[in-house]
N, C-alpha and C positions, 0 to 999 in steps of 0.2 A: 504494500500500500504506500510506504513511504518511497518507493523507487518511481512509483508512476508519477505522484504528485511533486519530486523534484523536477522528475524531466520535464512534466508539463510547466513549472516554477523555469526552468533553464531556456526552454522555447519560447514562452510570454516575455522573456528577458531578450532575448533575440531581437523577435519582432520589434520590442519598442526600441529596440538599438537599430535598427535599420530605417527607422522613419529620420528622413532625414530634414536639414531645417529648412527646404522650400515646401515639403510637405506638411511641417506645423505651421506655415504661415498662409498656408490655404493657397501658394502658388503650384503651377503644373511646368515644366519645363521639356524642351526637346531640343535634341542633338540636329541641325542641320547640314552641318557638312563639318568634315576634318580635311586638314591638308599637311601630307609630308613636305618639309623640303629640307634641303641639304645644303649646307655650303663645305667647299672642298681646300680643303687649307693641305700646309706641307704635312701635317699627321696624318692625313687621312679625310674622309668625310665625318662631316658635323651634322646630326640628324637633329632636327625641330620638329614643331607640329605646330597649326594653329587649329582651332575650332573655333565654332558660329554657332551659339543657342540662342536661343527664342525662351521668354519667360513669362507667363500670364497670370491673372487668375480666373479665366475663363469669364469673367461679368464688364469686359471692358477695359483692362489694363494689359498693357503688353511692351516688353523691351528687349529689344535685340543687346546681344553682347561677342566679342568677338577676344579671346584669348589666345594669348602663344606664350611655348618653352619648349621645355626639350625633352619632357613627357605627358605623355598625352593626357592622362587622370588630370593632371595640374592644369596642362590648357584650357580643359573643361570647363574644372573649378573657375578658374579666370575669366570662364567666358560667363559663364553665369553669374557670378558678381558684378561684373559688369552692368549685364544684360537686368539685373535687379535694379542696378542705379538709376539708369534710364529707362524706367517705364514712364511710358504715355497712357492718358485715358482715352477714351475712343468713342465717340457718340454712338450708342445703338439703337437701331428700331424695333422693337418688340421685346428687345433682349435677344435680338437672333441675325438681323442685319445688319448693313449701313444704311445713312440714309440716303447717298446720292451714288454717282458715277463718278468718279475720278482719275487721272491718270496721273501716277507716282514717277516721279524722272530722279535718276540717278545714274552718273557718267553715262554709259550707252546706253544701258537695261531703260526699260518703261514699262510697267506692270498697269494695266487698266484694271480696274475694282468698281464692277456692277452690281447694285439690288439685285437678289432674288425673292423670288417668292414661297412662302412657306413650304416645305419638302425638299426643295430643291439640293438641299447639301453644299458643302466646297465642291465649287471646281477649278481645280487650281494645280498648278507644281508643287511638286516636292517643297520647295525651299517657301513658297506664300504660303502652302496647305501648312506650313507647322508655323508661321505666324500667326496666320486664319484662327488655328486649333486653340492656341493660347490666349489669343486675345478674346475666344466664346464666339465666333463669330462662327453661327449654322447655316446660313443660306447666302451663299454669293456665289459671282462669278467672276473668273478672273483671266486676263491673259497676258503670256509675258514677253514682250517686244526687245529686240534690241539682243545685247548680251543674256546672255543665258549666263554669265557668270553666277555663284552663287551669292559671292559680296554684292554686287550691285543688283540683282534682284531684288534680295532682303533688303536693301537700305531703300532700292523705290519702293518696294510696298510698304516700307515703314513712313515715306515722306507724304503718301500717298493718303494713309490712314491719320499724319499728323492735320494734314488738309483739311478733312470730314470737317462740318460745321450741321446744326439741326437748322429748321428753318424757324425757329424761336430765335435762333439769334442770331440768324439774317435778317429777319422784321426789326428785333432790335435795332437793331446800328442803322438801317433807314428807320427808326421811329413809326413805321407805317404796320397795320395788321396784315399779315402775311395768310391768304387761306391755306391750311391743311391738305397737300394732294396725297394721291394715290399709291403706290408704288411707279418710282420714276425709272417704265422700262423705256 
């Protein structure tokens, strides 16, 4: 009896050792790309890494981060501190979209970011689907022009989502009431 209620006592112990601290702060994170590179000196080759996460809490907030060293766990790490620092909030509509159309510019890349309509899901790349995912956002549509890089994609869909305005506070700033439309397909 006592051997079963340790190990269960040693596994409950576990578990709460693996939640980690974006998980007690109600954020979700994802890995978007890793890069080797190397620089070649008189020893030999010198191996690095950088990574690129994405960091949300699914209701609206989201921040890219971008880490390097010389192993890869620590780049991570770095990328997600980062990516913590700079979070942005994001206007939503319903809790589930944007509210308008926009097009994110960054060096080459241009990511467009469309309303959808309920059901609809991401549709999107690798690299805006784990922005998308983070920031809570269920129904859009997305497309990504230009570089396919993975840095300048993530940074247009991030400049692209810094953009988003509701139209409460476009009425605002002209002083005028602005009527409520529809989905702006």
């Amino acid at each position: 009896m006592d051997r079963k209620q340790n190990k269960k006592d040693r596994s409950n112990q576990k578990q709460k050792q693996r939640v980690s601290k974006l998980e007690e702060a109600g954020l979700i994170d994802r890995l978007i790309a890793v890069n080797r590179v190397a620089k070649v000196t008189k020893g030999g080759r010198n191996f690095g890494f950088n990574a690129i996460v994405a960091v949300g809490d699914a209701k609206g907030k989201v921040g890219v981060g971008l880490g390097k060293a010389t192993e890869l766990p620590e780049a991570i790490r770095k990328a997600t501190d980062c990516a913590r620092k700079n979070m942005i909030s994001i206007p939503l509509i319903d809790g589930r979209t944007i509210p308008h159309k926009i097009l994110g510019r960054h060096g080459a890349g241009k990511v467009m970011l469309r309303p959808a309509s309920s059901g609809t899901g991401v549709i999107a790349g690798s690299a805006v689907r784990a922005v998308m995912e983070c920031a809570g956002i269920k129904d859009v549509l997305t497309k990504s022009q230009g570089s396919n890089n993975p840095h300048n994609v993530v940074k247009a869909t991030m400049t692209g989502l810094k953009d988003l305005v509701l139209i409460d506070r476009v009425s605002g700033y002209r002083q005028a009431a602005v009527a409520r439309r529809g989905n702006d397909g």
